[in-house]
N, C-alpha and C positions, 0 to 999 in steps of 0.2 A: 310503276317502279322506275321507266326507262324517264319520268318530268322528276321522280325523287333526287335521281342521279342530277340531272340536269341544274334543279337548284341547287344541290349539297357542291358539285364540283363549281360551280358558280360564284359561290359564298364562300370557298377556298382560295377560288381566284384572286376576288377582290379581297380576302384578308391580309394573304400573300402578297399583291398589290400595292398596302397600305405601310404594310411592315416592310416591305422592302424598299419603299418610299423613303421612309423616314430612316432605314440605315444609309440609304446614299445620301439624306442630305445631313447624316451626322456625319460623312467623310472619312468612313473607312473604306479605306483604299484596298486591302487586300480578302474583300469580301466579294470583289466585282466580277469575279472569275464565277464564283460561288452563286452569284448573284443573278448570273448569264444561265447556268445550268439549270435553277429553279425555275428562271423566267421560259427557258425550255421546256422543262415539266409541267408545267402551267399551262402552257399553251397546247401540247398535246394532252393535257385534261381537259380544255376547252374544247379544242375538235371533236374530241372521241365523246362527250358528252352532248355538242350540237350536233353529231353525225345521228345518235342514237335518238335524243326526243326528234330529231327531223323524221328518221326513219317511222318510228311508233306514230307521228302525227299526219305524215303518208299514208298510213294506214286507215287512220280515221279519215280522210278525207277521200280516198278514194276507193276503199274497202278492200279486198280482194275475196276473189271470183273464184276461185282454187278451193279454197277451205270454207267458202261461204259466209263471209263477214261483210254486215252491208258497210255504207257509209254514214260514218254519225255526224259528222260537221253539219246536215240538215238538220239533225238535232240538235243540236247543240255549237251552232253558227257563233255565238259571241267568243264561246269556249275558243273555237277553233282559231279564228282571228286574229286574239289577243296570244296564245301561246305561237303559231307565227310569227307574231310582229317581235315575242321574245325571244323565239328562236334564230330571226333574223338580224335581232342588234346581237346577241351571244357571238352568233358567228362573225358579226363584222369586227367585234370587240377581239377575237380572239387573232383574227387579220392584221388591227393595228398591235395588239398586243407583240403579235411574230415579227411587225417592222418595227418594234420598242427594240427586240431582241437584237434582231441585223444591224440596227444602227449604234445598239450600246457595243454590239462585238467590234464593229467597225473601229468605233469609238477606240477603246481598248487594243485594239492592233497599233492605232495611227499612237498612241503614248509610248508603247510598247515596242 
């Protein structure tokens, strides 16, 4: 459920992303305020969705001892890997994403 999240706010991102692309460079101007606040919400959809499949994939890797849940990454070692290797570009995407955001504010002050 917590990789379902992961991809869906993912695919929101980059849709989000894409559309918002193409209104800045159709040059409307009084969308950019508009444009900072979703790239906001974006970004903490990004976190809260890398923080969650990190958390869930934590688990799989190192089980916990509490409630009796072994570790399955032994099992399933390739699984384990490649959902890493995607949970660690999300997050870094979602890092530059946040200095997309700093710099379009910035941006927007110094006009302003």
């Amino acid at each position: 459920m917590f990789f379902r999240y992961f991809v869906v706010a993912n695919a929101i991102a980059c849709a989000y992303a894409a559309i918002s692309l193409l209104l800045t460079l159709a040059g409307k101007k009084g969308l950019r305020v508009v444009i900072i606040i979703f790239d906001l919400v974006m970004v903490a959809l990004l976190h809260s969705s890398g923080g969650a499949a990190l958390a869930v994939g934590l688990l799989g890797y190192e089980g916990n001892s509490h409630v009796q849940w072994k570790k399955v990454c032994g099992v399933f070692g390739k699984f384990c890997n490649q959902a890493a290797i995607g949970i660690g570009l999300s997050l870094l995407g979602s890092l530059l994403f946040f200095l997309l955001v700093i710099l379009a504010t910035l941006h927007h002050h110094k006009k302003n």
